[in-house]
C-alpha positions in Angstrom: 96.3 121.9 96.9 96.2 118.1 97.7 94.9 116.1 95.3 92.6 113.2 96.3 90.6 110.3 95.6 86.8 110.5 97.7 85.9 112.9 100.2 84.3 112.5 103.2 81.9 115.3 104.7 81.9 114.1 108.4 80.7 117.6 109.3 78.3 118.2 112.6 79.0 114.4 113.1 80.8 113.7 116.5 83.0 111.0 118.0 82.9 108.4 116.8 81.1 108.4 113.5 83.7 110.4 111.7 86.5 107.4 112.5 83.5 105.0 111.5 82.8 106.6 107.7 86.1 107.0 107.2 87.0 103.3 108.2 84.4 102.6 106.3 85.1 104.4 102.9 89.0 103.4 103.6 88.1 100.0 103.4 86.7 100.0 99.7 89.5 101.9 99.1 93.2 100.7 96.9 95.9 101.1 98.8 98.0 104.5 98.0 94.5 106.1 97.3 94.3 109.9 99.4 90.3 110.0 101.7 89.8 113.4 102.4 87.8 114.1 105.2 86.0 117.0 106.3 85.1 117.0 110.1 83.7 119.4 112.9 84.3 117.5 116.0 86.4 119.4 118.5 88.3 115.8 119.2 88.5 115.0 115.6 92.5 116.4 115.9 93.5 113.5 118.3 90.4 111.1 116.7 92.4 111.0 113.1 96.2 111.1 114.5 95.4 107.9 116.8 93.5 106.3 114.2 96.3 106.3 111.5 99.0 105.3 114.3 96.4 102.1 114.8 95.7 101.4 111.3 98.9 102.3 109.7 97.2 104.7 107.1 98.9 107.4 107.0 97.7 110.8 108.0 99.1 112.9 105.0 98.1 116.5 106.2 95.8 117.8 108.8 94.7 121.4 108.9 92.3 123.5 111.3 89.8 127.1 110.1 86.8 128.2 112.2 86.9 125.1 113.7 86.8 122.8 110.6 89.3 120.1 110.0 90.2 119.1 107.0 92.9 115.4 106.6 94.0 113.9 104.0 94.8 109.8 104.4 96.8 107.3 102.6 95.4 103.9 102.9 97.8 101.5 103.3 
């Protein structure tokens, strides 16, 4: 189990609101702190990957059940 520091329930929220919150809660964030977020959004896969390549977070681990994502960021 990855440990983390917040959560984010982006859940039933589509593009791009779950990149928003999680930009969002990144930003009040200390660097080397793990985001967890929690997403439904069929894009959400490609969303988080391009948004880490952008920001430079880094997308620790990304996993798919039933259609619910779940990723776990660094912030840089």
């Amino acid at each position: 189990m990855q440990e983390f520091d917040q959560e984010l329930d982006a859940r039933g929220l589509v593009c791009p609101l779950p990149i928003l919150r999680t930009k969002q809660l990144l930003g009040g964030m200390v660097s080397g702190q793990i985001l967890k977020v929690l997403a439904t959004d069929p894009g959400a896969e490609i969303d988080f990957q391009v948004f880490a390549e952008q920001t430079g977070n880094e997308l620790v681990s990304m996993s798919e059940t039933n259609m619910e994502f779940v990723f776990f960021l660094k912030k840089r």
